[in-house]
Each structure stands twice: as structure tokens, then as C-alpha cells.
mmCIF file of the N, C-alpha and C atoms, coordinates in Angstrom:
data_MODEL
# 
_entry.id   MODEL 
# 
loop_
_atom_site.group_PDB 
_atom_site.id 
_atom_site.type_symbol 
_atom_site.label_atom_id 
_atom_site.label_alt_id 
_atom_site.label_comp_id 
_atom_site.label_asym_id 
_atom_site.label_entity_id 
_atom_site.label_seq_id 
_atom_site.pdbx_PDB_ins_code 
_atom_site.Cartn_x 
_atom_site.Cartn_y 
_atom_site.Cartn_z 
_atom_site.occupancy 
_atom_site.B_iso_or_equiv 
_atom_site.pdbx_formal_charge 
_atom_site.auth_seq_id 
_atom_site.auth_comp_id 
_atom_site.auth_asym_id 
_atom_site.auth_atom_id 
_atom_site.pdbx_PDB_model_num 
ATOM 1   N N  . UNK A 1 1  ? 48.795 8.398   12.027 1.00 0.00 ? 1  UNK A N  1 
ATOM 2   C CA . UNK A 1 1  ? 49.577 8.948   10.933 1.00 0.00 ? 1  UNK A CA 1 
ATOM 3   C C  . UNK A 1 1  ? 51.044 9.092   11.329 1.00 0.00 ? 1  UNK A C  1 
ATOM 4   N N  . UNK A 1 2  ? 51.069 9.149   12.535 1.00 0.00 ? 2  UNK A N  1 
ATOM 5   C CA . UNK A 1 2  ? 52.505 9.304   13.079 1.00 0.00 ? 2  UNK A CA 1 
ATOM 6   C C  . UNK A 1 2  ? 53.534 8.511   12.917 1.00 0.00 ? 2  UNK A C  1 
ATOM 7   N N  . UNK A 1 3  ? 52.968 7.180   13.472 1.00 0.00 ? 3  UNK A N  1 
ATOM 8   C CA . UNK A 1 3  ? 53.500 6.146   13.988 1.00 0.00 ? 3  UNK A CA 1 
ATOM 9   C C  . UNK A 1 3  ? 53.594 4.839   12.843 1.00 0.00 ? 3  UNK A C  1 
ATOM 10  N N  . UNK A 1 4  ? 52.781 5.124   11.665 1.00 0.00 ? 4  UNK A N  1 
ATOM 11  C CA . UNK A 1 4  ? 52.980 3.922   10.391 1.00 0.00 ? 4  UNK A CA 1 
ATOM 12  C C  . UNK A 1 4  ? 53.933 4.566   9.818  1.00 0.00 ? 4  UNK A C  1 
ATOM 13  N N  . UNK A 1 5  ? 54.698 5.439   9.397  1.00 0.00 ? 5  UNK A N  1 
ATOM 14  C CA . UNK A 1 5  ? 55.847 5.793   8.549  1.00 0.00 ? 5  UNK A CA 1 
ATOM 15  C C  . UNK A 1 5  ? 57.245 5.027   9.219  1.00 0.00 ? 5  UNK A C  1 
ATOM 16  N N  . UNK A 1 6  ? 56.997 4.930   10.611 1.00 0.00 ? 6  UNK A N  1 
ATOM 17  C CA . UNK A 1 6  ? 58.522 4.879   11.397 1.00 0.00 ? 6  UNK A CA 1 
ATOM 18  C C  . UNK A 1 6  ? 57.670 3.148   11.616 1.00 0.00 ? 6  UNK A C  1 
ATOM 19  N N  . UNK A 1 7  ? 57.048 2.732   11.726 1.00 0.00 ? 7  UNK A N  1 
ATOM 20  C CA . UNK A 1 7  ? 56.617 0.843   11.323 1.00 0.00 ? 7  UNK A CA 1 
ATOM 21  C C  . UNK A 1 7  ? 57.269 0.612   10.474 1.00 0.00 ? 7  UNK A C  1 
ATOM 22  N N  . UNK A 1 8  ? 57.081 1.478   9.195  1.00 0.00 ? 8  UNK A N  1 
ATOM 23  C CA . UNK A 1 8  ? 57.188 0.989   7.778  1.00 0.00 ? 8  UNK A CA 1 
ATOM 24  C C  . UNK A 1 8  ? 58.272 0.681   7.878  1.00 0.00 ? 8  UNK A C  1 
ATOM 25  N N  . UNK A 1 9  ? 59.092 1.985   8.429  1.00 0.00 ? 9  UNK A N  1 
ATOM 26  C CA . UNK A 1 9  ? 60.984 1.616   7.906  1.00 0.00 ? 9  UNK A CA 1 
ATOM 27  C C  . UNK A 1 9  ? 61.575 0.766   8.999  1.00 0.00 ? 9  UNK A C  1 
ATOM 28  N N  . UNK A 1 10 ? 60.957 0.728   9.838  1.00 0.00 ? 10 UNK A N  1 
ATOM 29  C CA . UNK A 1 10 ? 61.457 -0.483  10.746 1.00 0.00 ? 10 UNK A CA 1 
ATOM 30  C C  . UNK A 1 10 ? 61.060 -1.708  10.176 1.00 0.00 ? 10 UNK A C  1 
ATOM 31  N N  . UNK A 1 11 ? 60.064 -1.639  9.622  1.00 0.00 ? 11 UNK A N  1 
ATOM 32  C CA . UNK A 1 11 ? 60.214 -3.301  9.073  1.00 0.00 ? 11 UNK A CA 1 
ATOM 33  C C  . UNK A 1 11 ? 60.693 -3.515  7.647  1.00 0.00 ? 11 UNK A C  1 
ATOM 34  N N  . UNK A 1 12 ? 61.266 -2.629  6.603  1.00 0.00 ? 12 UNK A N  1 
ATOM 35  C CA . UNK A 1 12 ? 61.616 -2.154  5.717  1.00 0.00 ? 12 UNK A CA 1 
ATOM 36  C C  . UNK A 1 12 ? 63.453 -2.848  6.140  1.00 0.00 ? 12 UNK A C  1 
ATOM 37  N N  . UNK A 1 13 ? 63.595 -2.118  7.471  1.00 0.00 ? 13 UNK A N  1 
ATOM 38  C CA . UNK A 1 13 ? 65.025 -2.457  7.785  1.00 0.00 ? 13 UNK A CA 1 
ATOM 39  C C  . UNK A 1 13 ? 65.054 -3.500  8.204  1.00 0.00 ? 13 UNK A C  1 
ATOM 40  N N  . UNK A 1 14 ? 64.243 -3.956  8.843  1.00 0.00 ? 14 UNK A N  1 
ATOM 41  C CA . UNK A 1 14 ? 64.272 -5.925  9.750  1.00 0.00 ? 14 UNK A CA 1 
ATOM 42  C C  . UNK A 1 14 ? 64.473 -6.363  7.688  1.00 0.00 ? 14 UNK A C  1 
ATOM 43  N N  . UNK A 1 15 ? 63.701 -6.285  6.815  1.00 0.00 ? 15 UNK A N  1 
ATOM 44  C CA . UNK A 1 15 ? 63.900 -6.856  5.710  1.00 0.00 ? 15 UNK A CA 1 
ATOM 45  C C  . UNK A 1 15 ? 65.086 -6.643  5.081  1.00 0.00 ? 15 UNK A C  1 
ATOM 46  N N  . UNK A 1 16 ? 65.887 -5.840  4.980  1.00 0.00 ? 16 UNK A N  1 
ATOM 47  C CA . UNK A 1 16 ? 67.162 -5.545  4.548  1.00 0.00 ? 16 UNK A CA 1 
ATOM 48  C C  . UNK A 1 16 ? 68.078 -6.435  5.472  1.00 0.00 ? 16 UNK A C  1 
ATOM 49  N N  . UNK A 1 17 ? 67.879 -6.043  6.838  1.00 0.00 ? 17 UNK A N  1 
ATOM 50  C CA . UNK A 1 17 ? 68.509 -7.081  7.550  1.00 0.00 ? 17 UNK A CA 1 
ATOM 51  C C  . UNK A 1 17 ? 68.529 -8.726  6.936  1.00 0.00 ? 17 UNK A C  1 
ATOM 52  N N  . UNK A 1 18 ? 67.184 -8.999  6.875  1.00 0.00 ? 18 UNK A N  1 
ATOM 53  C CA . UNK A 1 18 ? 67.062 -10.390 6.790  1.00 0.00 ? 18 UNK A CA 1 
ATOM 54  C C  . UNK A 1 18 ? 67.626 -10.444 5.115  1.00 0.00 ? 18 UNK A C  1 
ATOM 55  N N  . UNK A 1 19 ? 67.291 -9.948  4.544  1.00 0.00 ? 19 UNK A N  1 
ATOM 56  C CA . UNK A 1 19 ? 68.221 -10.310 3.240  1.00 0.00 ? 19 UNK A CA 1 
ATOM 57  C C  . UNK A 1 19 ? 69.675 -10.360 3.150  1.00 0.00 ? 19 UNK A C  1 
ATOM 58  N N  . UNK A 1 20 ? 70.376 -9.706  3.937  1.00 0.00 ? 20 UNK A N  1 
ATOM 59  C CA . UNK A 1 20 ? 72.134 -10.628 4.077  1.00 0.00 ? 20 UNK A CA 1 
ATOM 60  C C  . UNK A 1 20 ? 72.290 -11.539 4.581  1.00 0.00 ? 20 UNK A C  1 
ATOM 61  N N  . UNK A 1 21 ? 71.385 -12.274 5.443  1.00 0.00 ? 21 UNK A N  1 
ATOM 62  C CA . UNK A 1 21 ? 71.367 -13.812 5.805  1.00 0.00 ? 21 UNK A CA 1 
ATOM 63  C C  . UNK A 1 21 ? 71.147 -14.630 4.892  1.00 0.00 ? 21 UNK A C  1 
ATOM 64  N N  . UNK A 1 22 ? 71.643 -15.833 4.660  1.00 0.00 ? 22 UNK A N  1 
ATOM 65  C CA . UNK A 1 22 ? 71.800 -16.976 3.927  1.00 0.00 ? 22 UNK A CA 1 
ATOM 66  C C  . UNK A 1 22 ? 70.149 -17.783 4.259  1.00 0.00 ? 22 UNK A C  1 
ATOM 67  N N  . UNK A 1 23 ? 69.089 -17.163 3.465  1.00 0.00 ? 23 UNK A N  1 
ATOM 68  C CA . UNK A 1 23 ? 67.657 -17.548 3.562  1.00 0.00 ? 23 UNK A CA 1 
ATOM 69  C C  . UNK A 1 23 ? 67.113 -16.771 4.970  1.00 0.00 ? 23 UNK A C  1 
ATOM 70  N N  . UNK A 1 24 ? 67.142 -15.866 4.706  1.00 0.00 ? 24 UNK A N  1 
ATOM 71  C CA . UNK A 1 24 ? 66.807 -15.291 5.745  1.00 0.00 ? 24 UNK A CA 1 
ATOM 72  C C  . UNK A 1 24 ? 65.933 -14.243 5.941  1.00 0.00 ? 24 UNK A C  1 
ATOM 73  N N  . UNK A 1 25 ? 65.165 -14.156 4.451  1.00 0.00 ? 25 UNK A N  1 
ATOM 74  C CA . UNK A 1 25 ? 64.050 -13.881 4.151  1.00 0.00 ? 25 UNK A CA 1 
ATOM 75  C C  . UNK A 1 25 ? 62.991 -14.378 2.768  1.00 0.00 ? 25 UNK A C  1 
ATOM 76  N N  . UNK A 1 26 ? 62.097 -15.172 3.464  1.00 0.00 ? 26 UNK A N  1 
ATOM 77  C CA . UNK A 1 26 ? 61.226 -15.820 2.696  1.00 0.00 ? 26 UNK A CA 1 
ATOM 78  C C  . UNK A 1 26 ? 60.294 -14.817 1.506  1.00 0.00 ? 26 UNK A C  1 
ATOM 79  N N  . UNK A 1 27 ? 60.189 -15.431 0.572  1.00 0.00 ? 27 UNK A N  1 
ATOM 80  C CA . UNK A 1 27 ? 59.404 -14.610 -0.111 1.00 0.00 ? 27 UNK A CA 1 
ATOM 81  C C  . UNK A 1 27 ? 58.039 -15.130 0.528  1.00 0.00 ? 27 UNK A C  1 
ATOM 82  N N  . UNK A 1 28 ? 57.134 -14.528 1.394  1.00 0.00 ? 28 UNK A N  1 
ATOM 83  C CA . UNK A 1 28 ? 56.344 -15.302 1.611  1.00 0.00 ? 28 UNK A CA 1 
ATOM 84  C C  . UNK A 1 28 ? 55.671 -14.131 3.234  1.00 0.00 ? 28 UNK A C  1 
ATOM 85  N N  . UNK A 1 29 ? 54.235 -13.792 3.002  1.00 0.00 ? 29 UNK A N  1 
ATOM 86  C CA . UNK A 1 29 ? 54.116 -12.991 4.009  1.00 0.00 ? 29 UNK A CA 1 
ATOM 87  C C  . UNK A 1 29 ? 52.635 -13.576 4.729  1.00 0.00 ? 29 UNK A C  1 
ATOM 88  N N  . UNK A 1 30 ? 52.645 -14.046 5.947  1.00 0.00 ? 30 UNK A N  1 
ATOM 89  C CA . UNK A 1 30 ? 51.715 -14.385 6.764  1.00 0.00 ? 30 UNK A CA 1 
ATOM 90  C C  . UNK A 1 30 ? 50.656 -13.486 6.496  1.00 0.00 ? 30 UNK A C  1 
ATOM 91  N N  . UNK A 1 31 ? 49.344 -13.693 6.665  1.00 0.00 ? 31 UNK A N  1 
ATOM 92  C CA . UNK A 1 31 ? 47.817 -12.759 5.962  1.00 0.00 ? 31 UNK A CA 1 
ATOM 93  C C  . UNK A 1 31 ? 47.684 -12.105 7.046  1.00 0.00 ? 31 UNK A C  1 
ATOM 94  N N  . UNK A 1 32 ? 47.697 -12.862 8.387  1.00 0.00 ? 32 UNK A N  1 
ATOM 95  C CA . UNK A 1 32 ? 47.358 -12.341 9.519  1.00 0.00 ? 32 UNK A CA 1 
ATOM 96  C C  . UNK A 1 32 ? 48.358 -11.569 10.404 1.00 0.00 ? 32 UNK A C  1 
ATOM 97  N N  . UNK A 1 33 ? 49.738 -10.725 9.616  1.00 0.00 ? 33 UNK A N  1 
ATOM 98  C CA . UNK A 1 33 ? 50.949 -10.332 10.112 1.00 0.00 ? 33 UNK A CA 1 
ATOM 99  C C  . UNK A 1 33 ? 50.789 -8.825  9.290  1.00 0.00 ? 33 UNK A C  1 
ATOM 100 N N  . UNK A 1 34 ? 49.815 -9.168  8.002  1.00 0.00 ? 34 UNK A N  1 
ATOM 101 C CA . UNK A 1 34 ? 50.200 -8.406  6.741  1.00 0.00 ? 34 UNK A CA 1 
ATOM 102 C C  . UNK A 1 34 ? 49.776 -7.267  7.151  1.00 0.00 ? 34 UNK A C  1 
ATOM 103 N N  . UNK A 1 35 ? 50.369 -6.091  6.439  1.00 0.00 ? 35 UNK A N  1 
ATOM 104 C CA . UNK A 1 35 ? 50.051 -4.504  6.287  1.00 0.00 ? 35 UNK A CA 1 
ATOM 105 C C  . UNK A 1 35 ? 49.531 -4.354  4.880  1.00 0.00 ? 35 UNK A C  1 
ATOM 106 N N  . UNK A 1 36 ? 48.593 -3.342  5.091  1.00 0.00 ? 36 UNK A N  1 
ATOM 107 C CA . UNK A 1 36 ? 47.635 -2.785  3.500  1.00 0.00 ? 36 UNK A CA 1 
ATOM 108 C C  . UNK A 1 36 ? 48.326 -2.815  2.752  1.00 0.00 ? 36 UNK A C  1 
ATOM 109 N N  . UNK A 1 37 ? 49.318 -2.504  2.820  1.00 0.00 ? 37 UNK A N  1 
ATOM 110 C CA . UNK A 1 37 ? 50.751 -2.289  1.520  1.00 0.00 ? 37 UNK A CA 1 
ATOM 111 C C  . UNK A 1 37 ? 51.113 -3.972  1.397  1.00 0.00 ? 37 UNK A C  1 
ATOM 112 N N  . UNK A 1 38 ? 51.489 -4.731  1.973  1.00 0.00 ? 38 UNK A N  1 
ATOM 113 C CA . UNK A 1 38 ? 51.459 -6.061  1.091  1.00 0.00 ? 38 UNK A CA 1 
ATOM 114 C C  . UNK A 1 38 ? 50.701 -6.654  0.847  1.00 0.00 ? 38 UNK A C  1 
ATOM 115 N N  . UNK A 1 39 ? 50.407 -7.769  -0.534 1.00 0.00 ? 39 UNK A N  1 
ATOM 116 C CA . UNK A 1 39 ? 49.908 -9.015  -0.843 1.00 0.00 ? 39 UNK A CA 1 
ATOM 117 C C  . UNK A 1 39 ? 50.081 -10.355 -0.534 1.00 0.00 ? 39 UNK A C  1 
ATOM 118 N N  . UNK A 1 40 ? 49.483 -10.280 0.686  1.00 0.00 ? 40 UNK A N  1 
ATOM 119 C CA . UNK A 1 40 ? 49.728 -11.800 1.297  1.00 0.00 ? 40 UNK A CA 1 
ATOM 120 C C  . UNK A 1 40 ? 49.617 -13.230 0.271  1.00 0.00 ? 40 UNK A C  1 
ATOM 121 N N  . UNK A 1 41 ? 48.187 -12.774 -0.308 1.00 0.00 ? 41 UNK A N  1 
ATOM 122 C CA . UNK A 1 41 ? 47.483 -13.903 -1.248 1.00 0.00 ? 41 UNK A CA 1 
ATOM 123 C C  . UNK A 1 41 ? 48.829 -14.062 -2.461 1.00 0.00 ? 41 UNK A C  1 
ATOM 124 N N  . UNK A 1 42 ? 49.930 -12.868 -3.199 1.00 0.00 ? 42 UNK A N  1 
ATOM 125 C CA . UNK A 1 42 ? 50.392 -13.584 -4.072 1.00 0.00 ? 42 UNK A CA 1 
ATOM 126 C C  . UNK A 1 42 ? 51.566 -13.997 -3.984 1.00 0.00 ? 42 UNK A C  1 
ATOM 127 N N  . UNK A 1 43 ? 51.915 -13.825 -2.258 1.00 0.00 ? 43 UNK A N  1 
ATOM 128 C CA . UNK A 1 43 ? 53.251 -14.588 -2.195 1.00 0.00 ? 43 UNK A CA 1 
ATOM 129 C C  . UNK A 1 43 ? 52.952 -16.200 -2.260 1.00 0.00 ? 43 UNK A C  1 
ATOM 130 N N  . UNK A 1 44 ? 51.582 -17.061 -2.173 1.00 0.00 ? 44 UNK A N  1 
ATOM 131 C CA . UNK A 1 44 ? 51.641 -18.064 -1.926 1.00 0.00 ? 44 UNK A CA 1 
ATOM 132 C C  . UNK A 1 44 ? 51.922 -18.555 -3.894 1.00 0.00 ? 44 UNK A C  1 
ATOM 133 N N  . UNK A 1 45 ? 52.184 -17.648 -4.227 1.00 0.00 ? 45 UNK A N  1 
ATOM 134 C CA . UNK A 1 45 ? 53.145 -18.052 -5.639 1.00 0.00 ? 45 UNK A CA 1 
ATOM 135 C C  . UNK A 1 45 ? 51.857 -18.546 -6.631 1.00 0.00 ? 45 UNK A C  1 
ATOM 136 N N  . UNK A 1 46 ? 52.214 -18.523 -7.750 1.00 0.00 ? 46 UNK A N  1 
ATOM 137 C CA . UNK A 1 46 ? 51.176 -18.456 -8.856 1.00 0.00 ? 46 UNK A CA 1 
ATOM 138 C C  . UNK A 1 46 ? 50.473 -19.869 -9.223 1.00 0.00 ? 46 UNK A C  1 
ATOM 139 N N  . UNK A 1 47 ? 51.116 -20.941 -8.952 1.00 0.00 ? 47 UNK A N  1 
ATOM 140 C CA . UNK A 1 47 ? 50.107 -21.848 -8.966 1.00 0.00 ? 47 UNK A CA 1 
ATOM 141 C C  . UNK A 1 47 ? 48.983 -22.090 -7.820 1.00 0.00 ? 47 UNK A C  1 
ATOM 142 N N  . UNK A 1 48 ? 49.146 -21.270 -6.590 1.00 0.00 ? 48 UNK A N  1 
ATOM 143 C CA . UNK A 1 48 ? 48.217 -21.743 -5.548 1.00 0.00 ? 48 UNK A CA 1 
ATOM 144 C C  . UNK A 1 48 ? 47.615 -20.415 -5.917 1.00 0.00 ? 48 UNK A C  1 
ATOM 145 N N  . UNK A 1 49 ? 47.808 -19.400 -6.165 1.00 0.00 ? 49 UNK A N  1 
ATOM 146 C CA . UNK A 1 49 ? 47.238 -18.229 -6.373 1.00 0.00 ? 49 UNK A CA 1 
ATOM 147 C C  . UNK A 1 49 ? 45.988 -18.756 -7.699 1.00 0.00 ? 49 UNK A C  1 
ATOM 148 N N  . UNK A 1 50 ? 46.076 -19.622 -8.586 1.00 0.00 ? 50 UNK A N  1 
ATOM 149 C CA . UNK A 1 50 ? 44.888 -20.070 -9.597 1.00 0.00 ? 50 UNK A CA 1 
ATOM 150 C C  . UNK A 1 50 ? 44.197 -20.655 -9.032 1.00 0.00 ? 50 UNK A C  1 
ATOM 151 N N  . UNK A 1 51 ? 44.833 -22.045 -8.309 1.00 0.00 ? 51 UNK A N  1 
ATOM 152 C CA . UNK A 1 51 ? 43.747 -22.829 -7.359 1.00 0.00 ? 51 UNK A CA 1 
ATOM 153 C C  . UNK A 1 51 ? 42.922 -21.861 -6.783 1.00 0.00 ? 51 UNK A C  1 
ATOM 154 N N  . UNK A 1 52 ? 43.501 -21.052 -6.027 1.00 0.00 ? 52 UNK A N  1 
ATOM 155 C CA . UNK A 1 52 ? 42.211 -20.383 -5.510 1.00 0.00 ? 52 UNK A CA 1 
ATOM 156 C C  . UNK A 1 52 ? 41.829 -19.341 -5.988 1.00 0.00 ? 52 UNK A C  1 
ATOM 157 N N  . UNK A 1 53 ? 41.980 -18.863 -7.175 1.00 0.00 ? 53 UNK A N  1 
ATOM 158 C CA . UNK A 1 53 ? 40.797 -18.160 -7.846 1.00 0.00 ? 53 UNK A CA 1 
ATOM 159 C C  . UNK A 1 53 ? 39.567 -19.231 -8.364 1.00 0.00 ? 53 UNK A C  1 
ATOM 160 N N  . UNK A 1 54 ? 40.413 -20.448 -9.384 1.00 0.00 ? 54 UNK A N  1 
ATOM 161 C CA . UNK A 1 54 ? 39.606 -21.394 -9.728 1.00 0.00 ? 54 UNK A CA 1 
ATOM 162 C C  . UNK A 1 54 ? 38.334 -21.522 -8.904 1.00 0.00 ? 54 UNK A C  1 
ATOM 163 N N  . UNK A 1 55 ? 38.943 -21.711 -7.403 1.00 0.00 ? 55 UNK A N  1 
ATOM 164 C CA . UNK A 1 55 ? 37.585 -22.780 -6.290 1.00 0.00 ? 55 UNK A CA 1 
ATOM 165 C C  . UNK A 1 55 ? 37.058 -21.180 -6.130 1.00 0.00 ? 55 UNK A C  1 
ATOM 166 N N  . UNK A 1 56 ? 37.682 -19.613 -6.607 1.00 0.00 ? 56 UNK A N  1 
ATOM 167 C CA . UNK A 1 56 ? 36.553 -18.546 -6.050 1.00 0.00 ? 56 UNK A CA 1 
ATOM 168 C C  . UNK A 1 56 ? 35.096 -18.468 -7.298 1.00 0.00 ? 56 UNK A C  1 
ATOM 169 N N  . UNK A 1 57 ? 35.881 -19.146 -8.118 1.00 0.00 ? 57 UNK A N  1 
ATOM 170 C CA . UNK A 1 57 ? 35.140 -18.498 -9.716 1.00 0.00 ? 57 UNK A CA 1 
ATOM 171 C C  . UNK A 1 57 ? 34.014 -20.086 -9.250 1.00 0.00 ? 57 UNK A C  1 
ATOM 172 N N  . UNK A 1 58 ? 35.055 -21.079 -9.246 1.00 0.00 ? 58 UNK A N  1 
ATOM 173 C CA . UNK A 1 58 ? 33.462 -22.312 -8.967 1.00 0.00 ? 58 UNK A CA 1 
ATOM 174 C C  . UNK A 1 58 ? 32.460 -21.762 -7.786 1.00 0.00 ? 58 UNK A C  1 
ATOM 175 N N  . UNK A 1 59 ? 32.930 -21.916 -6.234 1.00 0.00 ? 59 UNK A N  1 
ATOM 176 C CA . UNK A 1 59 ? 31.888 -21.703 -5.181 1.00 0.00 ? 59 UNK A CA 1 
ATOM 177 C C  . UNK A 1 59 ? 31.567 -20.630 -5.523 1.00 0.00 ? 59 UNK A C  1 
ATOM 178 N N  . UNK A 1 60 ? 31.957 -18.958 -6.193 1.00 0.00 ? 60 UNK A N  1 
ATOM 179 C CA . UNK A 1 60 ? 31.442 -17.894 -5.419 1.00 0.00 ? 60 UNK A CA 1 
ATOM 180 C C  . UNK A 1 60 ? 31.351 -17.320 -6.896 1.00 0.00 ? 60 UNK A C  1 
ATOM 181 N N  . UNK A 1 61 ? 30.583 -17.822 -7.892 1.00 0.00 ? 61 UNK A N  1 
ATOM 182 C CA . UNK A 1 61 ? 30.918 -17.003 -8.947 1.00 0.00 ? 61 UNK A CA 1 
ATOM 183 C C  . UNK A 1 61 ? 30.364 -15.651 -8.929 1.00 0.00 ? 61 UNK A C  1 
ATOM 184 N N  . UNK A 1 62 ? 29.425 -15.460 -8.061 1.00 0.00 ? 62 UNK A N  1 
ATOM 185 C CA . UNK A 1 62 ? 28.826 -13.772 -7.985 1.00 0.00 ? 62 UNK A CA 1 
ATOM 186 C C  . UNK A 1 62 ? 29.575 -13.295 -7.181 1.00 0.00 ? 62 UNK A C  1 
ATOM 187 N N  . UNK A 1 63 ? 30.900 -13.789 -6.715 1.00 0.00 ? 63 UNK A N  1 
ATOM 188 C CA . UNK A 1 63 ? 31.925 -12.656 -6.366 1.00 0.00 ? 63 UNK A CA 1 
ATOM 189 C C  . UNK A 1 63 ? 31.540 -11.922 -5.128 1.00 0.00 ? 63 UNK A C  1 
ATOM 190 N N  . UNK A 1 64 ? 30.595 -12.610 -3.986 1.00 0.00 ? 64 UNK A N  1 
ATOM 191 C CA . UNK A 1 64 ? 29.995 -12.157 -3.041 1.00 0.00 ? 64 UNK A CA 1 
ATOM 192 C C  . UNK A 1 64 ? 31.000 -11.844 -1.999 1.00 0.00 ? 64 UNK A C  1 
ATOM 193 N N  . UNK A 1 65 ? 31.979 -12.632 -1.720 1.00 0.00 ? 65 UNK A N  1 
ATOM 194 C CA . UNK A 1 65 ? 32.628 -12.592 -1.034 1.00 0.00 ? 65 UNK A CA 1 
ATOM 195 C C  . UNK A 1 65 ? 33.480 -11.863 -1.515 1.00 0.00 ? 65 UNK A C  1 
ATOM 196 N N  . UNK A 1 66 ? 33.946 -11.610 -2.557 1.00 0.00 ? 66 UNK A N  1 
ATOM 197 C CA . UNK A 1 66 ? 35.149 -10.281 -2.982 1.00 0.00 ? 66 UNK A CA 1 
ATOM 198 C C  . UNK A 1 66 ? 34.509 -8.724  -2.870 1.00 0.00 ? 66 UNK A C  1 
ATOM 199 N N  . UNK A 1 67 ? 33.313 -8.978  -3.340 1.00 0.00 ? 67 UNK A N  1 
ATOM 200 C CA . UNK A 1 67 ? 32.604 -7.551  -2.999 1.00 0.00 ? 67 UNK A CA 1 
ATOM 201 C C  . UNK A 1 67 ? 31.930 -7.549  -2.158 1.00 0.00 ? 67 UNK A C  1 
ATOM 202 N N  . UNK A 1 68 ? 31.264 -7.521  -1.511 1.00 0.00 ? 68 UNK A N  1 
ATOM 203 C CA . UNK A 1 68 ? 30.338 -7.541  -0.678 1.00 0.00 ? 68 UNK A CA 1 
ATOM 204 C C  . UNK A 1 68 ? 30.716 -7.553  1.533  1.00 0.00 ? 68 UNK A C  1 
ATOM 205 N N  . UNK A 1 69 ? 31.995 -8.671  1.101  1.00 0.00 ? 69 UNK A N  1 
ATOM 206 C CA . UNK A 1 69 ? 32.172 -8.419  2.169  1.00 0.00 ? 69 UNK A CA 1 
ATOM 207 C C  . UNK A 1 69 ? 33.335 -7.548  2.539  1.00 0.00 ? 69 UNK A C  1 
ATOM 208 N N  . UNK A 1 70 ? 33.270 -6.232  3.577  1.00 0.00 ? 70 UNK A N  1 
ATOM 209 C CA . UNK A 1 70 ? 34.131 -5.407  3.664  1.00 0.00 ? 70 UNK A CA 1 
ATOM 210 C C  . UNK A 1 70 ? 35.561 -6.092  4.310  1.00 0.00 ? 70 UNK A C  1 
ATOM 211 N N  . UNK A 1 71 ? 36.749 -4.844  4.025  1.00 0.00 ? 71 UNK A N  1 
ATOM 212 C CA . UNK A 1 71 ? 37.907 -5.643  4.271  1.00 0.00 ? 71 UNK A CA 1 
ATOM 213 C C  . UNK A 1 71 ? 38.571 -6.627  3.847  1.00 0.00 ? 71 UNK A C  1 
ATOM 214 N N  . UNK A 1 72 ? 39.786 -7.075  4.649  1.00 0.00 ? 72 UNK A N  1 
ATOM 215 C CA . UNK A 1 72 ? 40.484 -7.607  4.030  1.00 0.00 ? 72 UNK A CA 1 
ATOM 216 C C  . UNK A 1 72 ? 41.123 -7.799  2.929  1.00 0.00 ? 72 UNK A C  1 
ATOM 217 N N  . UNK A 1 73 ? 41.922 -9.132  2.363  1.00 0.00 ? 73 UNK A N  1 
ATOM 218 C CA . UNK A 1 73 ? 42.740 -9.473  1.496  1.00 0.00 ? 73 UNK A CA 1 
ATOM 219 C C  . UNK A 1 73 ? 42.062 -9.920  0.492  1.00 0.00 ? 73 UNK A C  1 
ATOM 220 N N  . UNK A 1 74 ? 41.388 -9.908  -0.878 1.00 0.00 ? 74 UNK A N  1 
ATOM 221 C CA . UNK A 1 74 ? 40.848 -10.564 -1.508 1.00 0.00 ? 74 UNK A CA 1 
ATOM 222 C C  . UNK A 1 74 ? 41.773 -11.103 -2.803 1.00 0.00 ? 74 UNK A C  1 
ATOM 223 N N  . UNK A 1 75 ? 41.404 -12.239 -2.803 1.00 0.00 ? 75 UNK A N  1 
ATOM 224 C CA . UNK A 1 75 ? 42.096 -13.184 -4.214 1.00 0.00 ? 75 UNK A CA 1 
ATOM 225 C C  . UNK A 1 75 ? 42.028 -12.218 -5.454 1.00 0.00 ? 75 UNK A C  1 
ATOM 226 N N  . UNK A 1 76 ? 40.342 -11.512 -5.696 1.00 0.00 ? 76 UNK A N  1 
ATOM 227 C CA . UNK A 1 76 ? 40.531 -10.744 -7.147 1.00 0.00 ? 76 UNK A CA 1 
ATOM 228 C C  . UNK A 1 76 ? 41.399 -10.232 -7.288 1.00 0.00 ? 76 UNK A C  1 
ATOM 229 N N  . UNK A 1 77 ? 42.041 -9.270  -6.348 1.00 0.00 ? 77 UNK A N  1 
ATOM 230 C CA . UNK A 1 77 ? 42.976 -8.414  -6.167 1.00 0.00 ? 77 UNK A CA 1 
ATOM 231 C C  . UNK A 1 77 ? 44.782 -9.206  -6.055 1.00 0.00 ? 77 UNK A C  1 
ATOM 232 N N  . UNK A 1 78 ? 44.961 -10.307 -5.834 1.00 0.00 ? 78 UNK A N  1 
ATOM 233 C CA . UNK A 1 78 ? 46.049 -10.971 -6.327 1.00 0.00 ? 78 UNK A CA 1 
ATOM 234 C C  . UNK A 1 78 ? 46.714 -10.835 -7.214 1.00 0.00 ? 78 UNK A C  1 
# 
């Protein structure tokens, strides 16, 4: 509890930082970098964000993998 408030604003400030650089912050956040507070799945932007609901609704239409398995990032939630 201590130590995620003073993460947050440190990387809060690396992002402020990187936004006065000329591209120097991507809209775009690695899954395996991500914190509970971001959405990895909808930076990959809204047309790849359908593709892969599409292929969740074809392979997984009982949604096994969105519910069932604990954790993580899930597409429903995109």
C-alpha cells in the first residue's frame, strides 16, 4: 500500500516527461509491463480490438476463458 501511490506518480511523471518529446510517447502499453489501472488490450486500437473479440466470440463463445480463468487482462473488458 505504501509503495504503489509513489510507482504511480513516478510513472505518471516518466509520462508527462515523455509527452514533451517529439513522439515520445506511444499510445500503446505493453500487457506484460501493464498495471491494474491500464488497458493494455485497447491501446492495440479499435480495429484489432474487434478482431479479437470476433476470434473470442468464434473459438470461445462460452466465454471460458474471460470467466473462468482468474486474472489478468481480458478482451470483454476492452
Amino acid at each position: 500500500a505504501f509503495a504503489y501511490p509513489k510507482l504511480k506518480a513516478w510513472g505518471n511523471a516518466v509520462c508527462d516527461y515523455a509527452r514533451t518529446i517529439e513522439n515520445g510517447l506511444l499510445n500503446w502499453v505493453y500487457m506484460n509491463y501493464a498495471d491494474k489501472s491500464q488497458n493494455p488490450l485497447a491501446s492495440y486500437g479499435p480495429e484489432n480490438v474487434k478482431k479479437l473479440k470476433d476470434a473470442a466470440a468464434k473459438y470461445d463463445p462460452e466465454q471460458v476463458f474471460q470467466k473462468l480463468c482468474p486474472g489478468g487482462f481480458k478482451i470483454s473488458k476492452a
